[in-house]
C-alpha positions in Angstrom: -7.4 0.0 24.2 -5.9 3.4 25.8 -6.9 4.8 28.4 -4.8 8.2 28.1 -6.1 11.0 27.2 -5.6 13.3 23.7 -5.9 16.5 22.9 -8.6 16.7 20.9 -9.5 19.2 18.1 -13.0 19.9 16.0 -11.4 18.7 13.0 -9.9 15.4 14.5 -9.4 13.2 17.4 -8.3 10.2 19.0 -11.0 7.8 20.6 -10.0 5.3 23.5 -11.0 1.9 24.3 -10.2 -1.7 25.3 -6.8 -3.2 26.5 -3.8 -3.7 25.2 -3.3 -6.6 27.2 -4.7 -10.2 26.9 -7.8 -10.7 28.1 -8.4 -12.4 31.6 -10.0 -15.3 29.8 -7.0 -15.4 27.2 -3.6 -15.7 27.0 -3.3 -18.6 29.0 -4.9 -16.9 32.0 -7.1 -17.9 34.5 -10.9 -16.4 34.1 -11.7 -14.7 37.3 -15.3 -14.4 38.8 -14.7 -11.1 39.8 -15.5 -8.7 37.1 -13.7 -6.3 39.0 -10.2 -7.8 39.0 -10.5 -8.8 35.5 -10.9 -5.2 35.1 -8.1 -4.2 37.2 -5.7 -6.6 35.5 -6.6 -5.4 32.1 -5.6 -1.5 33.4 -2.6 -3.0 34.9 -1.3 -4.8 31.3 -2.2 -1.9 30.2 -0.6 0.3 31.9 2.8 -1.8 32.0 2.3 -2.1 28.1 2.3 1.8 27.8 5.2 2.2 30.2 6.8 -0.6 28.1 6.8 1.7 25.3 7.8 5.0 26.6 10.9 3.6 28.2 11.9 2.1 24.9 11.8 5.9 23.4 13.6 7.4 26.2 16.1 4.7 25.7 17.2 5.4 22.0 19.9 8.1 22.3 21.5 5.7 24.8 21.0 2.4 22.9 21.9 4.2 19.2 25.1 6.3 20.5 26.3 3.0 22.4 25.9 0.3 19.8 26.1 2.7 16.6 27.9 5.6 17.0 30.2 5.0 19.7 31.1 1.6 18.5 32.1 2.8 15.2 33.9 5.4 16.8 35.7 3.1 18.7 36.6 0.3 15.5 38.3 3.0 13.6 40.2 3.6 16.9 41.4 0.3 16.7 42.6 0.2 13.2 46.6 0.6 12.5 47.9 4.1 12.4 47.9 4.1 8.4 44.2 2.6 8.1 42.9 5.3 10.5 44.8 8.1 8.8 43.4 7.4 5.7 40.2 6.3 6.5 40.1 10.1 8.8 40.8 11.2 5.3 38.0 10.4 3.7 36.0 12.5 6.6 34.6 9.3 8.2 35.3 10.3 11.4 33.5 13.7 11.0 30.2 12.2 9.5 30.3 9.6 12.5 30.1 12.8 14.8 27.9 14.5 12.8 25.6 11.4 13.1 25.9 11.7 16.8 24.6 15.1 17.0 21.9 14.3 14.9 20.8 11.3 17.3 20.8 13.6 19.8 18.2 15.9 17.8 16.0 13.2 16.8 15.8 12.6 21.0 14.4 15.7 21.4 11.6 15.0 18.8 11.1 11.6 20.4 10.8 13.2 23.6 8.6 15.5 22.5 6.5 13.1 21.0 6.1 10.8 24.2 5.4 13.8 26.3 2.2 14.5 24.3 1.0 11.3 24.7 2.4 9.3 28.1 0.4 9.5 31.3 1.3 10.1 34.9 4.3 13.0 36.2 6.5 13.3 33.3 7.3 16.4 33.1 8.1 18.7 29.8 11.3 17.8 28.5 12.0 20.8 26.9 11.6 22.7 29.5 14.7 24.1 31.3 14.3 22.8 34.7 15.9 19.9 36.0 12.4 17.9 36.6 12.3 15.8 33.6 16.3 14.7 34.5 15.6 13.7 37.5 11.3 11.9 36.6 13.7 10.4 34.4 16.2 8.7 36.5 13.8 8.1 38.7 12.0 6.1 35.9 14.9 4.0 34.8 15.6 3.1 38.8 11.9 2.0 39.0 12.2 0.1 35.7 15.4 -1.5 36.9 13.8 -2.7 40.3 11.0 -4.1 38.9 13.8 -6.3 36.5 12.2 -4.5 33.3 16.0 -2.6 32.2 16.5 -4.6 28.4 15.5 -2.6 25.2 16.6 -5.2 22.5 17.2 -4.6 19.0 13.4 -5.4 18.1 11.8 -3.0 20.3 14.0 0.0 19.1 13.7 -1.2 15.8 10.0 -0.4 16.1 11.4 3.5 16.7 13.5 3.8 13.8 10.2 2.4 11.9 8.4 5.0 13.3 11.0 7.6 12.1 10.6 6.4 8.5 6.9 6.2 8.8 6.8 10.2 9.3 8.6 10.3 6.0 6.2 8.1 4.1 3.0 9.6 6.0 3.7 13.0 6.2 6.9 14.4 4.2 7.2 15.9 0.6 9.8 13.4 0.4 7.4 10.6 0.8 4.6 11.8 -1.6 6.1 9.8 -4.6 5.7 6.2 -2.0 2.0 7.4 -1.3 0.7 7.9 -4.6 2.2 4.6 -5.7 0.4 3.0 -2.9 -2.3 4.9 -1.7 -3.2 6.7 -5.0 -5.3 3.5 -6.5 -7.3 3.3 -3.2 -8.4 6.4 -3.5 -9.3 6.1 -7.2 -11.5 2.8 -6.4 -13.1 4.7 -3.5 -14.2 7.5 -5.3 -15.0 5.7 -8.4 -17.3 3.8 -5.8 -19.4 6.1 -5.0 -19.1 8.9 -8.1 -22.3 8.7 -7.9 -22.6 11.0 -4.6 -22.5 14.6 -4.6 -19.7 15.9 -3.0 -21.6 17.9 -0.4 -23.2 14.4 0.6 -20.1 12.2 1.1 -19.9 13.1 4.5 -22.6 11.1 5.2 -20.3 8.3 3.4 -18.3 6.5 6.4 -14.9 4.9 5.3 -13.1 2.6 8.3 -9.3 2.2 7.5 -7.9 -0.2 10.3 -4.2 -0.3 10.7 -3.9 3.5 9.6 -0.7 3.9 11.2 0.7 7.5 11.0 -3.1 8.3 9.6 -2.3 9.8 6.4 -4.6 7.7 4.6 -7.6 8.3 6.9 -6.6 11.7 6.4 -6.8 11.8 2.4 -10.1 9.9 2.8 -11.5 13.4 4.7 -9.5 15.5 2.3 -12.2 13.9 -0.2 -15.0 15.1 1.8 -15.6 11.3 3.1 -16.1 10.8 7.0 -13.7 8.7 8.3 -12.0 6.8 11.1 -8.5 5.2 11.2 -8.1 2.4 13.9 -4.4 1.5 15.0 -3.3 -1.2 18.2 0.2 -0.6 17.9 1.6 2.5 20.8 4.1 3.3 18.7 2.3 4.1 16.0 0.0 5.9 18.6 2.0 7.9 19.7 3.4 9.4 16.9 0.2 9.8 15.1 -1.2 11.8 18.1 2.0 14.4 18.1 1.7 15.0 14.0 -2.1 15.4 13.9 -1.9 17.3 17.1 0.9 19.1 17.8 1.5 20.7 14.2 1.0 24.5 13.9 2.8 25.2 10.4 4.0 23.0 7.5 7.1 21.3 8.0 7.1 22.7 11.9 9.3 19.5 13.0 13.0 18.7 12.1 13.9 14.4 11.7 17.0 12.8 10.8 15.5 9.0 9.7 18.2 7.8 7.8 20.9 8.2 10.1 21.0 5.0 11.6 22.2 3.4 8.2 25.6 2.7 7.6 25.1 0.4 5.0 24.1 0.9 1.1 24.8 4.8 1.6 26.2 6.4 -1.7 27.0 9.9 0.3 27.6 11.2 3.6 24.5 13.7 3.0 21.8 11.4 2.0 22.1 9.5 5.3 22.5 12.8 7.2 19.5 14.5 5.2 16.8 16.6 7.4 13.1 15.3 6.8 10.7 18.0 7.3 6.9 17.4 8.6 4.3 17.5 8.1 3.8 18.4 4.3 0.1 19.8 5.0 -1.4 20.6 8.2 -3.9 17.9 9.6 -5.8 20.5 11.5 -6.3 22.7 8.4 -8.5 20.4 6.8 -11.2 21.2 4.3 -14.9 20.0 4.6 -15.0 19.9 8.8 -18.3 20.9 8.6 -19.9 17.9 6.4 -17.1 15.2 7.4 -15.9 13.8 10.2 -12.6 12.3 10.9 -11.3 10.5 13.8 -8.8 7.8 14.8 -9.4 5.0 17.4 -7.3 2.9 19.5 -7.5 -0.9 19.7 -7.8 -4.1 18.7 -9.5 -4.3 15.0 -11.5 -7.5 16.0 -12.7 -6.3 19.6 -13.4 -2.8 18.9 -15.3 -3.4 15.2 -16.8 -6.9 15.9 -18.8 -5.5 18.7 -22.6 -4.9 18.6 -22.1 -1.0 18.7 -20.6 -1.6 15.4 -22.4 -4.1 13.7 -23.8 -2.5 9.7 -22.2 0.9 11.0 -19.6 1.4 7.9 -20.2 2.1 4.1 -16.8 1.5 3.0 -13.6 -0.5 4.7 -10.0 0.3 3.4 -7.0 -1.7 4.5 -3.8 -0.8 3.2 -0.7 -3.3 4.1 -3.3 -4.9 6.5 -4.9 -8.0 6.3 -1.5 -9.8 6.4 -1.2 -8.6 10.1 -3.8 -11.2 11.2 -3.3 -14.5 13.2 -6.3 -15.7 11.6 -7.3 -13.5 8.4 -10.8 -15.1 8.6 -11.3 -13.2 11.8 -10.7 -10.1 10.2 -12.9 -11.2 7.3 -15.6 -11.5 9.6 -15.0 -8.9 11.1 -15.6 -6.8 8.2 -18.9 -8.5 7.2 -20.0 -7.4 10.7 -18.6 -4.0 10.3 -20.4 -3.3 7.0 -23.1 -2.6 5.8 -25.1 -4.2 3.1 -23.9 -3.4 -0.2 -20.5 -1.9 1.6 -17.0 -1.8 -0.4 -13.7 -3.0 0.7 -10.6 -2.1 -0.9 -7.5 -4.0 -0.3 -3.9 -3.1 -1.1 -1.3 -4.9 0.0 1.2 -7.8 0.3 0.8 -11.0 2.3 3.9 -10.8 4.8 2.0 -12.6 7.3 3.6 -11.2 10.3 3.0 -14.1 12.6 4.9 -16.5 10.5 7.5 -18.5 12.4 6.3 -16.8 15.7 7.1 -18.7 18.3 4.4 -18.3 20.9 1.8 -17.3 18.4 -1.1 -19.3 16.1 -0.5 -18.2 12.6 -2.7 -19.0 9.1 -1.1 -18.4 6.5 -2.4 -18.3 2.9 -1.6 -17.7 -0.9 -2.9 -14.5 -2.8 -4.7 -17.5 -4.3 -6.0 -19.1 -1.6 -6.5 -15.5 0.2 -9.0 -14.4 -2.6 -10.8 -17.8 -2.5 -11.8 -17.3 1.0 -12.9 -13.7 0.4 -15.7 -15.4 -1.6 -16.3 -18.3 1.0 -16.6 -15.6 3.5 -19.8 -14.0 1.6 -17.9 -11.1 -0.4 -18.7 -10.9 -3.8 -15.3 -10.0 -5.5 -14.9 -7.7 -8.5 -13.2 -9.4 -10.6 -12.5 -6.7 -13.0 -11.2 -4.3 -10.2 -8.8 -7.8 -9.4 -4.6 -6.9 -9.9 -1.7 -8.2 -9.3 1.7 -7.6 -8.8 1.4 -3.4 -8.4 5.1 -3.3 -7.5 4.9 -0.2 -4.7 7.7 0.5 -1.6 7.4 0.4 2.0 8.8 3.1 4.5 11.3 3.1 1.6 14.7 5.5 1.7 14.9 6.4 -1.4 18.4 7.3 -1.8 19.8 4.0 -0.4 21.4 1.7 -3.2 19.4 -1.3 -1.2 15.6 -0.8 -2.0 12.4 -3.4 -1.2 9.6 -3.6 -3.4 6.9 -5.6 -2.4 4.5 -7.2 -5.8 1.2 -6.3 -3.8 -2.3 -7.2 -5.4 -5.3 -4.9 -5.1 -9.3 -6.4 -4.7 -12.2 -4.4 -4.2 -15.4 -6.9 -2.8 -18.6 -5.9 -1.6 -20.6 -7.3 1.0 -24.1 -7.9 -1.1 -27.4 -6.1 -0.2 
């Protein structure tokens, strides 16, 4: 799916391949007979997708001081002499500003972040030249000619996400969220093969698509289990390359993720609070020389439904996955062409099916009912005994806000038979 390059190190790495764009037989385009300018149009969606991306991160200091600082800034302004005097009282006013300065800190981390991963002359931001001022007005005035200047609120969602996924990924503060959801994953996997000596489960190869920040695939190695996280989504990408990558010392980086939230805040210092990462070091970890761990980039379906892949994997884990899918079916069989005979799957997860309502997309969308009815017409042969329901776990949670999610998620384990 990428084409950039990571730095790479023995004990991890990022792997590259396929497009991020549609396909020249999809999407509504027309196939061409030229296998070269299919070729060249995937690159090109490619490329635009990844340039897509970078500009929305360079554009959060301006689109988060605009409509959330300054704006509030500017409502207390407008208040009657007595309102603003006592709500200046209270210190509003001075955790607004202190929430500015923070925004700007969390836009050097950002930057920081995209340097390590975007392609082409950017130079280093922190560096104390003018270059990257001037690549990056030079970026926006390319961006604006070519009509591409609107970040909208969903695309800069998707970097406030990312924020809270370093807390729940790699942050003390978000150990509690992954052993409530990651902990009974990793008791069915080793339970599954308890049977193995230690020494020997490198031989053991565990595929965890939609790993995200790739924690999980992480704690999978930490077990002395090879494995391989797969992500599609650049954001996620990008930040997963800069913590597994660029981390020298525990707790080396500095992020404010709970700044942006106004709402459902019981102090001024829980949604000013400094999250440090990561909590361990990714490139400190044990057993590099019997396991292997990796993360790819790419579509699930293209990159683990091809023939290179076909009976390659012992064990599949998805964790808040399968609901990701247009068609779950095709991630079902997927899976059965991923794995070998007598290869686990462990699901955890709810069913958010995130192309509901879509407009523009096809969407099936099924009951935890129907959904482990079709694990069995698929070919899987369910443990029933390893079945359950509503594990009530968080998401990306902040867990000082007096507004918190739970999500009733079910957990299967299946095995494709021998």
């Amino acid at each position: 799916m990428h084409s950039h390059p990571h730095p790479q190190t023995s004990s991890h790495s990022h792997q590259h391949s396929h497009s991020h764009g549609e396909g020249c037989a999809g999407g509504g385009r027309v196939p061409s007979n030229d296998n070269s300018d299919c070729e060249e149009n995937e690159q090109e969606a490619e490329a635009n997708a990844l340039m897509d991306v970078v500009a929305v991160f360079l554009s959060y200091k301006t689109f988060i001081l605009n409509g959330g600082i300054y704006r509030r800034l500017h409502d207390i302004d407008q208040l009657s002499e007595r309102h603003r005097d006592i709500v200046s009282s209270l210190g509003t006013i001075d955790k607004i500003k202190s929430a500015e300065k923070l925004v700007r800190e969390n836009y050097k981390f950002l930057l920081d972040l995209v340097y390590l991963s975007a392609v082409g002359e950017m130079p280093d931001p922190s560096d104390s030249s003018d270059d990257f001022k001037q690549w990056h007005k030079s970026f926006v005035e390319s961006r604006v000619r070519a009509g591409k200047t609107i970040v909208n609120n969903s695309y800069m969602e998707k970097v406030l996400s990312t924020l809270k996924q370093f807390v729940r990924d790699w942050s003390g503060e978000g150990k509690t969220e992954r052993e409530q959801t990651y902990g009974p994953i990793m008791q069915a996997l080793e339970a599954e093969f308890a049977d193995i000596a230690p020494e020997a489960r490198g031989d053991i190869k565990v595929l965890v698509p939609g790993a995200g920040l790739g924690r999980l695939a992480f704690d999978i190695c930490c077990r002395e289990f090879s494995c391989q996280g797969n992500e599609f989504s650049y954001f996620m990408l990008f930040a997963s390359n800069f913590i597994l990558n660029k981390s020298r010392v525990v707790n080396q980086h500095t992020i404010y993720p709970f700044v942006h939230q106004f709402s459902n805040v019981a102090t001024a210092s829980d949604q000013l609070r400094a999250v440090c990462i990561p909590d361990v070091l990714p490139n400190e970890m044990p057993y590099t020389s019997t396991a292997d761990f990796s993360m790819s980039a790419g579509d699930f379906i293209d990159i683990y439904g091809a023939d290179d892949q076909k009976e390659k994997w012992d064990a599949i884990v998805t964790c808040f996955f399968m609901d990701t899918a247009n068609n779950v079916l095709a991630y079902l069989d997927t899976m059965w062409s991923a794995m070998k005979p007598g290869a686990v799957w462990i699901n955890l997860g709810p069913l958010l099916w995130h192309f509901d309502n879509i407009e523009g997309e096809s969407s099936i969308e099924l009951t935890r009912e129907e959904f482990i009815k079709v694990v069995s017409k698929v070919g899987f042969v369910m443990d029933e005994h390893l079945l359950k329901e509503n594990i009530s776990v968080p998401y990306t949670t902040n867990s000082k806000s007096m507004l918190q999610y739970t999500y009733h998620t079910f957990m299967c384990v299946a095995h494709k038979p021998e």
